[in-house]
C-alpha positions as CSV (number, residue, x, y, z in Angstrom):
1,X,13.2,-35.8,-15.5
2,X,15.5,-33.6,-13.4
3,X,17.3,-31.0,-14.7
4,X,20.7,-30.0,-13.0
5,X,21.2,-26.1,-12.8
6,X,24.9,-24.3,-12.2
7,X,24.3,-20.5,-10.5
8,X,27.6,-18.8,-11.1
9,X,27.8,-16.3,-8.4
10,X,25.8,-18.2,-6.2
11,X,26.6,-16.2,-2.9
12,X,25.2,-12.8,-4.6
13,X,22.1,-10.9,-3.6
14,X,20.3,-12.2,-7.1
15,X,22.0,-15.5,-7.0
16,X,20.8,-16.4,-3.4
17,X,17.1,-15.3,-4.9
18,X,17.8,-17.0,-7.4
19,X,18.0,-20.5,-5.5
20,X,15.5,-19.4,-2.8
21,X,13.0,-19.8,-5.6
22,X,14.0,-22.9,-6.7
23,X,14.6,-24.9,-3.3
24,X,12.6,-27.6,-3.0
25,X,11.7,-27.8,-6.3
26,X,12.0,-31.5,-7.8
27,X,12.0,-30.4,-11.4
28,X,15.6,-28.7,-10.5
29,X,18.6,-29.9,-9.1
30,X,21.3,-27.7,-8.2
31,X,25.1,-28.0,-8.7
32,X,26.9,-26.0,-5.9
33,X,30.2,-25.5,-5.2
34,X,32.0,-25.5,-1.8
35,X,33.0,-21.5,-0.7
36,X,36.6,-22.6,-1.3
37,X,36.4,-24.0,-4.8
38,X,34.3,-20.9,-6.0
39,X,37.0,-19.3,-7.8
40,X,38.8,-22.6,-8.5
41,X,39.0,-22.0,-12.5
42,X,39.0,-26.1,-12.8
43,X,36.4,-26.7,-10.5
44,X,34.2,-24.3,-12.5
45,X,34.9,-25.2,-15.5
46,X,33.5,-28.7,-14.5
47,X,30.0,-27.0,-13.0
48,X,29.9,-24.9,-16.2
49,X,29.7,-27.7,-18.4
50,X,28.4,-30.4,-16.2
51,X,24.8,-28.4,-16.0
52,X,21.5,-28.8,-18.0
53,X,21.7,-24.8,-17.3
54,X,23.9,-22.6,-16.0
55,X,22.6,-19.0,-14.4
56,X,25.2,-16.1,-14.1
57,X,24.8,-13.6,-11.4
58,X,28.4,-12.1,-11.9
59,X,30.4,-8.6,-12.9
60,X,30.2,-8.4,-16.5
61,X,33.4,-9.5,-17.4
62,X,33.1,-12.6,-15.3
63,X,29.9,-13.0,-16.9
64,X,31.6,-13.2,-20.7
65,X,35.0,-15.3,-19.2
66,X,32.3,-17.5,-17.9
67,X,30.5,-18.3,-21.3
68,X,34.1,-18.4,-22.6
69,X,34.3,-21.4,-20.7
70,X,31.4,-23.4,-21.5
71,X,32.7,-25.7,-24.0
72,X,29.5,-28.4,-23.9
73,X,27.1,-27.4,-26.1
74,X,24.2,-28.7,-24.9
75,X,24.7,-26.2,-21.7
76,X,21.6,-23.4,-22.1
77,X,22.6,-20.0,-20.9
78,X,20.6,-17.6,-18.3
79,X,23.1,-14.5,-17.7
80,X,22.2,-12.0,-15.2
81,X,24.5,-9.5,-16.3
82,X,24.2,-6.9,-18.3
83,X,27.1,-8.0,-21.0
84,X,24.9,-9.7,-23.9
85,X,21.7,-7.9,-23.5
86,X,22.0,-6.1,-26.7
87,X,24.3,-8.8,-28.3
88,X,22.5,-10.1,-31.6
89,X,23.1,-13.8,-30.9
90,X,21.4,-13.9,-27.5
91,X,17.4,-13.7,-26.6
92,X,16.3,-10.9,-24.4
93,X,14.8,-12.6,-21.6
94,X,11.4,-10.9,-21.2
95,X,8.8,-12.8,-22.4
96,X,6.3,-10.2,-22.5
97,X,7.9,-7.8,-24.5
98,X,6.6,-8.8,-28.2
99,X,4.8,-11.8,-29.3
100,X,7.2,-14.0,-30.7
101,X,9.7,-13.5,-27.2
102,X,8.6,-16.3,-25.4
103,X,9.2,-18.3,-28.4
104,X,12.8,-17.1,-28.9
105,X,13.5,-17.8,-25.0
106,X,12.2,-21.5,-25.3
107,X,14.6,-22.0,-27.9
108,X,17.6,-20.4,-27.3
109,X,20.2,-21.6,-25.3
110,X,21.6,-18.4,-24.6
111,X,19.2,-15.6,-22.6
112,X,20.2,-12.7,-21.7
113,X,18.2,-11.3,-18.5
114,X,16.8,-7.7,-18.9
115,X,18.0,-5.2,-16.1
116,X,15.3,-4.0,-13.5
117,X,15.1,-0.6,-15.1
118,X,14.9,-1.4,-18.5
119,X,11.7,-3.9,-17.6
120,X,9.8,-1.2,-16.5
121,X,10.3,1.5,-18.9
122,X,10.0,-1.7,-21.9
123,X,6.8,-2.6,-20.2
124,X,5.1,0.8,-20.3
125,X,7.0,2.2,-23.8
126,X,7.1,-0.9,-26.3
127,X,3.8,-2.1,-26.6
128,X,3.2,2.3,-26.9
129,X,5.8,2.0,-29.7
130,X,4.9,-0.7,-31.6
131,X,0.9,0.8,-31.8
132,X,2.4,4.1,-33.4
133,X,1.2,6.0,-30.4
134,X,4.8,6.7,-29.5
135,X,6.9,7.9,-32.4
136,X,10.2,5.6,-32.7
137,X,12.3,8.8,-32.7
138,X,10.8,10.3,-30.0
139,X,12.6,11.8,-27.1
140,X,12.0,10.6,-24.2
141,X,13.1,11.0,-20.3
142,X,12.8,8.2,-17.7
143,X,12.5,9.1,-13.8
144,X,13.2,5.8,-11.6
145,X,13.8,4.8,-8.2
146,X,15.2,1.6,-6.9
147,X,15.6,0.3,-3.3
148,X,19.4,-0.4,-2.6
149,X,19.5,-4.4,-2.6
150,X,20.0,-3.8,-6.7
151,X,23.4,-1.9,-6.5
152,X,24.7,-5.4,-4.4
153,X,27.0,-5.9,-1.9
154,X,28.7,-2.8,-1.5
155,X,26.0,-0.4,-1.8
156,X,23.8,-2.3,0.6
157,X,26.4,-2.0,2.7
158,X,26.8,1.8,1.7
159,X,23.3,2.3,3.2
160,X,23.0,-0.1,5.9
161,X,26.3,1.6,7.6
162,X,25.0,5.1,6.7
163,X,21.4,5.6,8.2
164,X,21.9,9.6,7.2
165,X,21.1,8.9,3.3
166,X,17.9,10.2,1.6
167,X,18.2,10.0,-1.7
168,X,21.2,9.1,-4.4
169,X,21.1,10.1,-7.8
170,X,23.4,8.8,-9.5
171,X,23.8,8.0,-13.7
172,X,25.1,11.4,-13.3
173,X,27.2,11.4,-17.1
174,X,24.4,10.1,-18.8
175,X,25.8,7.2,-19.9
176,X,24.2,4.3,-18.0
177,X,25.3,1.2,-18.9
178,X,20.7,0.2,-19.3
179,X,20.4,2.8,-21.9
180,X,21.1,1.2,-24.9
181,X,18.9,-2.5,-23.9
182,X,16.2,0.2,-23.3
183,X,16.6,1.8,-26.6
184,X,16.8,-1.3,-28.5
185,X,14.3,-2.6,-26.9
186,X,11.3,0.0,-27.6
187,X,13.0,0.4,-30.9
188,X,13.6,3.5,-30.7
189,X,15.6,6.1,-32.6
190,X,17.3,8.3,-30.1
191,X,18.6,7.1,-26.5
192,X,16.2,8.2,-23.8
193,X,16.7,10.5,-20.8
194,X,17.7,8.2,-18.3
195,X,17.6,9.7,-14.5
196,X,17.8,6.9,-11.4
197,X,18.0,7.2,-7.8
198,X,18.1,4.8,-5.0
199,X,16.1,5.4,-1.8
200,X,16.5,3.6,1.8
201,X,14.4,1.3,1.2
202,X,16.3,-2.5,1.0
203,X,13.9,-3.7,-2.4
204,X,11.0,-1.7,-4.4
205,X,11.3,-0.1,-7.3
206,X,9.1,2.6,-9.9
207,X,10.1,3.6,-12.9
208,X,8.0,6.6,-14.8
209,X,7.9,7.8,-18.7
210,X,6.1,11.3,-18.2
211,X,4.8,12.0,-21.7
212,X,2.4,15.2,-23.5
213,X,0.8,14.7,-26.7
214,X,-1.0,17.3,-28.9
215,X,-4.4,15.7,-28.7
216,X,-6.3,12.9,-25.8
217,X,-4.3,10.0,-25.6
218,X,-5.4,8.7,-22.4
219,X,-7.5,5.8,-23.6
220,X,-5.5,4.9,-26.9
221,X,-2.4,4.2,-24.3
222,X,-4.5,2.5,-21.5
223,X,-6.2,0.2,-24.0
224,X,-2.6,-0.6,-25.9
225,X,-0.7,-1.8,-22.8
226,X,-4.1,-3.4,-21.6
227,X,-4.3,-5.6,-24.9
228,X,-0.6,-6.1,-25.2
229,X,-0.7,-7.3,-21.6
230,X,-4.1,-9.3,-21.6
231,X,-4.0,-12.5,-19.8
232,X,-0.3,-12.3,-18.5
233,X,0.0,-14.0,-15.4
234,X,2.8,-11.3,-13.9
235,X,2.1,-8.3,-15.6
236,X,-1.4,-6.0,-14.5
237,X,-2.0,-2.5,-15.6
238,X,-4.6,-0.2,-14.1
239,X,-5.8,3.5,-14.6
240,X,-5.1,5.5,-11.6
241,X,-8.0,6.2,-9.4
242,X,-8.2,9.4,-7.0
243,X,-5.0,8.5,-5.2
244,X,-2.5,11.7,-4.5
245,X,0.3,10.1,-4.1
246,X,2.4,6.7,-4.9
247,X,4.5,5.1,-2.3
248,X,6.9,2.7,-1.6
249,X,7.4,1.0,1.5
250,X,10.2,-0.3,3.4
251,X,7.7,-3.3,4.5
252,X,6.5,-4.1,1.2
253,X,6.7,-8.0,0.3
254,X,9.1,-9.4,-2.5
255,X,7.2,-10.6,-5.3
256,X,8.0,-11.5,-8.7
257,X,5.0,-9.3,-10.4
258,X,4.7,-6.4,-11.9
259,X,2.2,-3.0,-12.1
260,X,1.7,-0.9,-14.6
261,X,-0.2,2.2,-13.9
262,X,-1.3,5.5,-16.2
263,X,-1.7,8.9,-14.5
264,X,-3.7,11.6,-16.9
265,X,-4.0,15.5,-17.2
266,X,-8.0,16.5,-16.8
267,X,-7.8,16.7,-20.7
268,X,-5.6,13.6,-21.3
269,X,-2.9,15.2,-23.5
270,X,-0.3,14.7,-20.2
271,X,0.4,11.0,-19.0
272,X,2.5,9.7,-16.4
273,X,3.3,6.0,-17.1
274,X,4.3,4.2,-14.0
275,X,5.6,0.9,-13.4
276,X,6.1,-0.6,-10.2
277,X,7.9,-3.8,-9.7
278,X,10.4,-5.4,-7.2
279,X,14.1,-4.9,-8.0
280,X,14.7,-8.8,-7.2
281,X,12.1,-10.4,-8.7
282,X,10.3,-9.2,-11.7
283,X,13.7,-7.1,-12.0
284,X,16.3,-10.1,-11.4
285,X,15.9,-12.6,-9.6
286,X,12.2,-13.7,-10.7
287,X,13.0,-13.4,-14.1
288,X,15.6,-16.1,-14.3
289,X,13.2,-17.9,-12.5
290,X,10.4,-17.1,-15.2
291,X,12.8,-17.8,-18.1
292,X,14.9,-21.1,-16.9
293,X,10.8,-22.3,-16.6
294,X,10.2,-21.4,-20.3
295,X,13.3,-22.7,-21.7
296,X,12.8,-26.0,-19.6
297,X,9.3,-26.2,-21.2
298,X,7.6,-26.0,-17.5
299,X,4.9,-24.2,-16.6
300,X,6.2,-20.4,-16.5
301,X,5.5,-19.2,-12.7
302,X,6.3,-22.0,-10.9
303,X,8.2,-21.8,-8.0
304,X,7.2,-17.8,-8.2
305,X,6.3,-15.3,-5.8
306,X,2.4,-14.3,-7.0
């Protein structure tokens, strides 16, 4: 049976995605609304509740107005946004976080979508955590770069108009708004270190947990993120080979996986954890994708980029 499907914010870099991925599709039919009616409060109101499932790619606050105004409660939930990812009555929409996540998304009618950041430092420290080879109150830093499509509009625009930037750093107050969905997510005790950038590059993204132990902990962490990530269909993880350096590439093709690599001293009491994933799939757009699948009870990367 065909499923009807509402993206709120449909004309937004993760929204457009969003429906890239599910065009031509037969398992999903989607509800769009004309340019003009967009911000029509009645209009959306009617899509909102009209849907099998509603996806919203908005601001925050239009993001919670938005589920304010879903009155139907047979409507399931997908929000983009960052408002309920730490809100106790809403899944966290990465199914490869713990064992029993994919079973909370299937059932829930209200997912939150994990931020692009967050996915990559949950992906290298949680499993880490939860094997008692990271200590819950540990205090840890995280270095990440991010290509500018994942600031939207503006900043694409920012760097598209100005050829002359490098690099921005930005998060400056240490107070980013991913902080506390990373913190809850791993569990842990004390809010990490949280230091992003964006580069010129328009999608790409690596986020690294540099971490020193007293004793080898190369092949404990290799073989816990290997065996928490065993037989997932979007999620690899390698030890680095001989390479010197780690790039990313203004040419490199969207796709909705993700790579998870460990760097080691000579004596394996230093590790670099690196995961490297696309800001608009694996990091948005993808995993809406990958959760409105699970919660349809389909099979989990269609419609994908592999």
């Amino acid at each position: 049976m065909t499923q009807t499907v509402f993206i709120d914010g449909a004309a937004g870099t993760t929204g457009l995605e969003i429906a890239e991925r599910l065009a031509g599709r037969s398992e999903f039919s989607l509800i769009a609304l004309p340019g003009a009616e967009r911000k029509d409060a009645a209009r959306r109101a009617e899509a909102l509740n009209g849907a099998d499932f509603v996806i919203l790619c908005l601001p925050d606050a239009a993001a919670i107005e938005a589920v304010a105004m879903v009155t139907n409660p047979d409507v399931r939930i997908i929000d983009a946004s960052t408002a309920h990812r730490v809100a106790p009555d809403w899944a966290y929409g990465f199914p490869e976080l713990s064992a029993v996540q994919r079973d909370e998304i299937a059932t829930s009618k209200r997912v939150s979508n994990p931020g692009c950041y967050p996915t990559g430092f949950l992906a290298l420290v949680a499993p880490l955590v939860a094997a008692g080879i990271v200590a819950r109150d540990a205090r840890l830093s995280i270095n990440a770069v991010s290509g500018y499509s994942g600031g939207g509009k503006e900043l694409i625009a920012r760097f598209e108009a100005d050829g002359d930037i490098g690099f921005r750093s930005y998060g400056l107050n240490l107070a980013h708004k991913h902080v506390p969905e990373m913190t809850k997510g791993a569990s842990l005790t004390h809010a990490p270190i949280f230091a992003p950038a964006v580069v010129p590059v328009y999608r790409g993204m690596l986020v690294e947990v540099p971490l020193g132990f007293d004793t080898p902990m190369a092949d404990a962490a290799f073989d816990a993120l290997a065996a928490h990530f065993e037989g997932s269909p979007l999620v690899s993880v390698r030890r680095a080979g001989d390479e010197s350096e780690l790039l990313l590439r203004k040419s490199d093709a969207a796709t909705d996986r993700m790579e998870l690599m460990l760097y080691a001293s000579p004596d394996s009491t230093q590790l670099r954890l690196v995961a490297r994933l696309d800001n608009l799939g694996k990091g948005a757009s993808g995993a809406c994708v990958q959760n409105l699948n699970i919660m349809a009870g389909l099979p989990e990367t269609a419609g994908l980029r592999l």
